[in-house]
N, C-alpha and C positions, 0 to 999 in steps of 0.2 A: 527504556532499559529493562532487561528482564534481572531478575534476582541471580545473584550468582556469577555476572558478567555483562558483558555487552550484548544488544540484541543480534549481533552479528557471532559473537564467540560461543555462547551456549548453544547448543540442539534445542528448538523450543520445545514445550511436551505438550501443554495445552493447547486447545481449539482457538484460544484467544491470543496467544502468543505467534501460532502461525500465521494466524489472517496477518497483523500485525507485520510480521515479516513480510511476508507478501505484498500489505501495502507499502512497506519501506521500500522493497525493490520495483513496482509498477511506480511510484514516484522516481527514484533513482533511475528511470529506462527514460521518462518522458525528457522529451527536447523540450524548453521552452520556460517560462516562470511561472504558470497559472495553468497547471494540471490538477488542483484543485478548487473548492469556492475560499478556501482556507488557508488556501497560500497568498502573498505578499506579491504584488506586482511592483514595479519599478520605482514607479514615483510613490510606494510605501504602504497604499491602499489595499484592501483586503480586493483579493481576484472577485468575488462571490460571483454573478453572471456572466464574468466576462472569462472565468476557468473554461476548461477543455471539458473537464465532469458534466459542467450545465449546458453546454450545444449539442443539439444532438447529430450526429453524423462524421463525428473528426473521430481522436482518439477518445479511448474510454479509461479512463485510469483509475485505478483501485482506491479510491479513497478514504472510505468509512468501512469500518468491520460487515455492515451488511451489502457491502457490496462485493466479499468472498465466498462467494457459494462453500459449502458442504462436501461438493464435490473439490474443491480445488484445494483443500483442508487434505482432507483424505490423500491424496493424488502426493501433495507436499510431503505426505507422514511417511507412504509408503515408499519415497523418493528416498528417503533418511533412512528408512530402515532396511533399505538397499545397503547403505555403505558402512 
């Protein structure tokens, strides 16, 4: 949640509230239960190597703040400050 509302309803301002966003929506895009190590698979168990994050060659999904570049921060910002 960011202060001041949902992390959906506020504009975020910080570097760390976008990434954030970003990984709320690269989770929300994936098909499947185990788009991260940190998600929950079926029978209740944590994904950890059986996630999509840890294979290499499937999808890739945004899971941890250091896996939003800089650039995709910036890109975000100026998206928003279009409208």
């Amino acid at each position: 949640m960011v202060a001041g509302g949902s992390a959906w309803g506020a504009q975020p301002t910080t570097d760390a509230q976008i990434r954030e966003r970003l990984i709320q929506a690269s989770l929300a895009s994936y098909r499947g239960n185990c788009p991260c190590p940190y998600n929950t698979m079926r029978n209740g168990r944590q994904c950890g190597a059986n996630s999509a994050y840890s294979k290499p060659g499937g999808a890739a999904p945004l899971c941890f703040p250091k896996d939003v570049p800089q650039s995709m921060v910036d890109a975000f910002r100026a998206r928003m400050s279009d409208h």
